[in-house]
C-alpha positions in Angstrom: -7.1 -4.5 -28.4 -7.3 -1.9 -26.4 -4.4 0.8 -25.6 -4.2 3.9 -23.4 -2.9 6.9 -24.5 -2.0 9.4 -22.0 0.7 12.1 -23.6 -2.0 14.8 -25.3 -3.9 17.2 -24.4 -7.5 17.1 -23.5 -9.1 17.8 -26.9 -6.2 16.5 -29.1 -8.2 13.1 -29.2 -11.5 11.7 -29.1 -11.9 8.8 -27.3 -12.2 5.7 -28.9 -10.8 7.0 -32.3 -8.3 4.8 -34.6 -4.7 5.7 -34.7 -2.1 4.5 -36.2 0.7 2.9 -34.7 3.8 5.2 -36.7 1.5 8.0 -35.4 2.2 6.7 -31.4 5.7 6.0 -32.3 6.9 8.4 -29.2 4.7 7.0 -26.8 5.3 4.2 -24.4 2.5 1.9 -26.3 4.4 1.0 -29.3 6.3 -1.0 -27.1 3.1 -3.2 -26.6 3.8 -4.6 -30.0 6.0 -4.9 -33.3 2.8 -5.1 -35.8 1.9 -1.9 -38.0 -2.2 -2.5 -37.3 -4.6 0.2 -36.2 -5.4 -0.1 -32.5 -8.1 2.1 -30.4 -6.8 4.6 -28.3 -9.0 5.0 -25.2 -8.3 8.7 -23.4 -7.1 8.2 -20.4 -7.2 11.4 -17.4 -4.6 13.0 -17.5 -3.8 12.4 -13.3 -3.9 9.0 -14.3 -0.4 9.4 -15.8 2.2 9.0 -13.3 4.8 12.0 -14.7 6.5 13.8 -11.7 5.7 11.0 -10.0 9.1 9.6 -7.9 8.1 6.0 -8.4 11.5 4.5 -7.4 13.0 1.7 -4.9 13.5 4.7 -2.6 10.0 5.2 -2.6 9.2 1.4 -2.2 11.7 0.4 0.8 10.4 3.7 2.6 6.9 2.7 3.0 7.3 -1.0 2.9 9.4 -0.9 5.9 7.3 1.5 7.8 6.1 0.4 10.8 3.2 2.3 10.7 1.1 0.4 8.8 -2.1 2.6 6.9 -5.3 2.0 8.0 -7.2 -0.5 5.9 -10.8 2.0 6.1 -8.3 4.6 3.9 -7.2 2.0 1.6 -10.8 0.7 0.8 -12.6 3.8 0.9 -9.8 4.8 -2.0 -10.0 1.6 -3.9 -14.1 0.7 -3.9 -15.8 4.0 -2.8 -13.8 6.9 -4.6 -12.0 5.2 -7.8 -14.6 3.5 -9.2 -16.9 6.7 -8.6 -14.0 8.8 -10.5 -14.3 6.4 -13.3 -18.2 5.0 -13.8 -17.9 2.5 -16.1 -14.9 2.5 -17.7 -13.4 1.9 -14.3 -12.3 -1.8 -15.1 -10.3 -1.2 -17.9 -8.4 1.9 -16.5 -7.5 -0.1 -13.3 -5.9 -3.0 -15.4 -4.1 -0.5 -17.3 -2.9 1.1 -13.8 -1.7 -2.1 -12.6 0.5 -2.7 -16.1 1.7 0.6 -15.6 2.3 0.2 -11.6 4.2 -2.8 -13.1 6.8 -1.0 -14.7 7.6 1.8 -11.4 7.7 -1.7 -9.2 9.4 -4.8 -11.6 10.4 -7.8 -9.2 13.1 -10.0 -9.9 10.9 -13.9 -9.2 7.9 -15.0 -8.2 9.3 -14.9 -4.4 9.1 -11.3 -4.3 6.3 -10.7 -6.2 4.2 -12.4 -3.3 6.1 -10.8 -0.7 4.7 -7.3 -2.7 1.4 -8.4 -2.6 1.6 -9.0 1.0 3.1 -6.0 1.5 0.9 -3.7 -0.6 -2.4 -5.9 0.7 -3.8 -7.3 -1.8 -4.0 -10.9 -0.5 -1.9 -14.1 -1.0 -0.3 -15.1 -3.9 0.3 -18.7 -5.0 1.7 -19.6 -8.6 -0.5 -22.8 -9.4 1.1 -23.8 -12.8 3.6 -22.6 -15.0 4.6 -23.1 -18.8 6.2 -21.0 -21.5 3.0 -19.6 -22.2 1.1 -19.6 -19.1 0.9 -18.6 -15.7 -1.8 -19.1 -13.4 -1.8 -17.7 -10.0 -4.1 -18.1 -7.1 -5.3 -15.1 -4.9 -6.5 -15.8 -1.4 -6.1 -14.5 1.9 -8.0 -12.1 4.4 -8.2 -8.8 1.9 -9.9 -10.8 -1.2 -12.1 -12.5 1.6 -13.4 -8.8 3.3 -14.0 -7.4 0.0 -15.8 -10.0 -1.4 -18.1 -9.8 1.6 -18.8 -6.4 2.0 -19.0 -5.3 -2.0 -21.1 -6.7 -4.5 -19.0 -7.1 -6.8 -15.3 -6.7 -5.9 -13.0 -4.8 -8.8 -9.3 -7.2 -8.7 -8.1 -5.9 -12.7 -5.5 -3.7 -10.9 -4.4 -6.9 -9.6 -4.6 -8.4 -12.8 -3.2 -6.0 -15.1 0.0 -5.7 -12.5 0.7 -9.5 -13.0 0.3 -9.1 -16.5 3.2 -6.2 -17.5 5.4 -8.0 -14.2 5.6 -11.3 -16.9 5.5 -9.1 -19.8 9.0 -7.2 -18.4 10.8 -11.1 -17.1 9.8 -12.9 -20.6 10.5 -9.9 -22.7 7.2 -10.1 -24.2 3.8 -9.1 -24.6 1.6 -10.4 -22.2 -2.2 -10.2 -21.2 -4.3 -11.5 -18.0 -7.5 -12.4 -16.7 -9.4 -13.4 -14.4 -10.7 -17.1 -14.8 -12.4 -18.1 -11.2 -13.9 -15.9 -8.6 -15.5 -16.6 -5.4 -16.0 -15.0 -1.9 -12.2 -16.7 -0.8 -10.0 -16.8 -3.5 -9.6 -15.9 -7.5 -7.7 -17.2 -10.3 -6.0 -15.1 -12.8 -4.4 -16.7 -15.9 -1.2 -14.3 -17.5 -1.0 -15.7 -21.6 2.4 -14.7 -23.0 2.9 -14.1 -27.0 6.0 -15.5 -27.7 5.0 -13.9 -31.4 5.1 -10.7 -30.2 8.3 -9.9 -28.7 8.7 -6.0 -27.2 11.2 -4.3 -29.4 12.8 -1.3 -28.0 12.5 -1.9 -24.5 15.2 -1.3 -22.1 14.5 -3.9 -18.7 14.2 -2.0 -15.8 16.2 -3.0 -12.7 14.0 -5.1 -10.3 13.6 -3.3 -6.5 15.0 -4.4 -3.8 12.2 -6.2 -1.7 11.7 -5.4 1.8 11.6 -8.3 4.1 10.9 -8.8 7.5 13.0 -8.8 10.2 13.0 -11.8 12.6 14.1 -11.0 15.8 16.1 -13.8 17.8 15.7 -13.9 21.8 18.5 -12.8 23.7 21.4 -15.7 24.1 21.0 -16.6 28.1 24.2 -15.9 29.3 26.3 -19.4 30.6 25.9 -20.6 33.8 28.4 -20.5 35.8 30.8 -23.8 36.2 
């Protein structure tokens, strides 16, 4: 397994090397797990980490209920022209880590909000198809997975993904991990496997934000007519 460690500086660590986990014991991935194993630390830029960052419900509830809405030739000339450029080829696995970590700034209460913030934050249409104590599988459809998939080769969703993986991980109290298990050109499949075994110790929940709905507007009452 895999963790990212963001708190040094550029030289303290080589990538890839083993560290210990009493060694990380001040950094947000012990959290991940209550085992004393070795784990590989893959450096992570340091603008990846979100400190100074005001990721609050503030921030959320300002731009969700904008009106303005931000063109969608910004959003994907960020998400599939200049990230994965930044990043080569360990693009994949940084993106799922940024949507655990985007996770944690934005926790939702249920399942209700959680597709209302996909919608909101366009990436598609979420359905939960099953649900046990260990497993959750959604379904991602909807006009953003649909353009993507037919204008890239091969479409990047582990920042979906990893998001859906910490948002179970922070209800259930427990580690949990993701992945994708069907693709097409429409729609995509990602199963979220909880560890009931590996409870996060230490691990103060963070209040859920308040979703932004919208607004329905109701037509005028017609005044009476006259008797």
């Amino acid at each position: 397994m895999v963790f990212f460690e963001i708190d040094f500086k550029p030289d303290q660590l080589r990538r890839n090397c083993k560290v210990s986990v009493d060694k990380l014991k001040k950094t947000d991935t012990l959290v991940e797990t209550g085992y004393n194993n070795d784990y590989t630390v893959a450096r992570v830029p340091r603008f990846f980490a979100w400190k100074g960052i005001i990721m609050t419900n503030d921030f959320y509830s300002q731009f969700a209920g904008n009106s303005i809405k931000a063109s969608i030739l910004s959003v994907e000339i960020l998400r599939d022209a200049l990230i994965p450029k930044l990043l080569g080829d360990d693009s994949s696995g940084i993106l799922y880590w940024a949507g655990k970590d985007l996770a944690r700034h934005f926790p939702v209460a249920s399942d209700d909000d959680l597709v209302t913030f996909f919608e909101q934050t366009g990436w598609g249409h979420l359905v939960v198809i099953t649900t046990t104590d260990d497993l959750i599988t959604y379904e991602l459809t909807g006009e953003p997975v649909a353009r993507r998939s037919a204008t890239i080769k091969s479409p990047d969703f582990m920042l979906e993904t990893g998001f859906l993986a910490e948002q179970s991980a922070l209800r259930t109290n427990c580690v949990s991990e993701a992945k994708i298990t069907f693709q097409n050109r429409m729609r995509l499949r990602i199963s979220v496997t909880i560890d009931h075994n590996q409870p996060i110790v230490n691990h103060d929940p963070a209040t859920p934000i308040e979703i932004v709905r919208p607004q329905v507007e109701l037509d005028d009452e017609q005044p009476e007519e006259a008797q």
